[in-house]
Legacy VTK file of the C-alpha trace (Angstrom):
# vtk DataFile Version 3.0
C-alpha trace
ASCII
DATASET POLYDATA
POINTS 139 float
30.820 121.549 53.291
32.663 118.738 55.323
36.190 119.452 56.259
38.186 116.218 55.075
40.145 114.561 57.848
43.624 113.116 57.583
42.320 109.641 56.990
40.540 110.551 54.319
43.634 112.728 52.190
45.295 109.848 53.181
43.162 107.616 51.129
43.009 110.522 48.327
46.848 110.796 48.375
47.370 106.706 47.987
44.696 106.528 44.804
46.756 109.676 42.918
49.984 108.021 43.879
48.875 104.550 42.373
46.248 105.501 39.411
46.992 108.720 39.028
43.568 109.725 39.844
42.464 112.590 41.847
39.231 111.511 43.813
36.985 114.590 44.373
35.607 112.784 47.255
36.307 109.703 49.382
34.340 108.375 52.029
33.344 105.049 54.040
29.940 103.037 54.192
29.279 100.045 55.333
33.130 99.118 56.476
34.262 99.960 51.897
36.213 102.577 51.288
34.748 104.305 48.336
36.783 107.009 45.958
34.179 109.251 43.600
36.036 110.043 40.546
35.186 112.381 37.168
33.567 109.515 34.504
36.016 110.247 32.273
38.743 108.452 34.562
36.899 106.039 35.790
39.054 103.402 34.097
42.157 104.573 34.624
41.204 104.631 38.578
40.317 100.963 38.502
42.967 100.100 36.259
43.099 96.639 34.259
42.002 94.575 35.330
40.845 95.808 38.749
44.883 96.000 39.117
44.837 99.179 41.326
41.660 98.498 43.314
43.808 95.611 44.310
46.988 97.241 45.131
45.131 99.868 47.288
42.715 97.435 48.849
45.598 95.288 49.673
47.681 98.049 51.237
44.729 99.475 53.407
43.686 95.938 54.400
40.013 96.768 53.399
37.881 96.759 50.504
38.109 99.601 47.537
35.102 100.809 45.001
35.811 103.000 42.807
32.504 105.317 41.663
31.376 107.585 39.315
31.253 110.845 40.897
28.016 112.810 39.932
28.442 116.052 41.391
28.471 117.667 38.470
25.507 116.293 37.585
22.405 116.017 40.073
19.797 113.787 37.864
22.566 110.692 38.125
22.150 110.834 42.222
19.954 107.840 41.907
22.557 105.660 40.350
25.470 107.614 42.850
23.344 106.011 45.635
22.849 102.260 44.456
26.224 102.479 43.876
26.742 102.614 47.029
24.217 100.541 48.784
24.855 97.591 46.095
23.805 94.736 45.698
21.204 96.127 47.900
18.134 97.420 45.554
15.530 99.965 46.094
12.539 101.064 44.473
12.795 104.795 43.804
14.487 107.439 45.005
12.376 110.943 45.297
13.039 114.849 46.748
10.181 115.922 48.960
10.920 119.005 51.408
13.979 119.083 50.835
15.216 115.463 52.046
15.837 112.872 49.653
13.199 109.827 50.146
14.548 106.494 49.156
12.006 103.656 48.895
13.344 100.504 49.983
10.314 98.401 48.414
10.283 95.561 51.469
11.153 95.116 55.232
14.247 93.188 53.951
15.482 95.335 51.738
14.965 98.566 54.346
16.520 96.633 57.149
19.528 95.860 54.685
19.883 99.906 53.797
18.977 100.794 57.982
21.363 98.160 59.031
22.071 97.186 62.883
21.517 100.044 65.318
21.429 102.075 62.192
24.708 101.982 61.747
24.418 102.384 57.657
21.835 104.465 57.402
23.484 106.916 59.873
26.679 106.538 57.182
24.555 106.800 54.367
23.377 109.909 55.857
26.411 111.751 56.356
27.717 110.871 52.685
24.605 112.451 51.127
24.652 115.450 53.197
28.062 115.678 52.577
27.547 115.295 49.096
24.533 117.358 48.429
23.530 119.106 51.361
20.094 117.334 52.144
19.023 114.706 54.705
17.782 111.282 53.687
15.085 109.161 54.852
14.202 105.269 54.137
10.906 103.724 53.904
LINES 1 140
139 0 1 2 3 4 5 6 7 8 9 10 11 12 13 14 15 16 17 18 19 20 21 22 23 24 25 26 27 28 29 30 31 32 33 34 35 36 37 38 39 40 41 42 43 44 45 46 47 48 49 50 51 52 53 54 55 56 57 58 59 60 61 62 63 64 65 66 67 68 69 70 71 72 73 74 75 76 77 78 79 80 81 82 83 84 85 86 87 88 89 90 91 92 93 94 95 96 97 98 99 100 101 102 103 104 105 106 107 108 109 110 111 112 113 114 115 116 117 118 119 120 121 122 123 124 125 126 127 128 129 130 131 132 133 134 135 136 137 138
């Protein structure tokens, strides 16, 4: 399991203190800062409106998504991820040996998820192994 940096409680700390939401996790991809939260306060965390994601976004000077977290329950992990990549679609997403396999579906699309110098898949990467302990591969 990762050890959570400063930064990161930081972020954690600023959510509870404006939603009163505890995130269970928070990371960054592709330059967002994303808080997973239970389902059931998924709502409350985004408040009316988008009200908090504003107040937080606007206090960190970067963007905020709010997600559902799925730890609880591995058959959503498809819909964790393209939550994450979005708008960028894929195809499928699969488990063989152990690493997930996501199918972009087109060069586009894969060079979109690899990104430059593979900068976002390398991020992507981290968050699922962080997440759930496996490696992930795009084709």
């Amino acid at each position: 399991m990762a050890t959570i940096n400063m930064q990161t409680m930081r972020y954690i700390n600023l959510l509870d203190d404006v939603a009163r939401v505890k995130a269970r996790k928070c990371f960054v991809y592709n330059n967002v800062i994303y808080f997973a939260v239970h389902p059931r306060f998924l709502s409350k965390a985004i408040g009316q409106g988008g009200r908090n994601l504003r107040i937080i976004g606007e206090r960190l000077g970067r963007r905020v998504r709010i997600i559902r977290d799925v730890s609880a329950n591995p058959r959503a992990i498809e819909s964790f991820i393209g939550s994450i990549v979005s708008p960028v679609e894929f195809v499928s997403l699969e488990i063989k040996d152990g690493i997930f396999i996501l199918t972009a579906g087109s060069r586009t699309r894969a060079a979109s998820l690899i990104g430059r110098n593979k900068v976002r898949l390398e991020e992507l990467n981290k968050i699922i192994e962080d997440y759930f302990g496996r490696g992930l591969r795009i084709i």
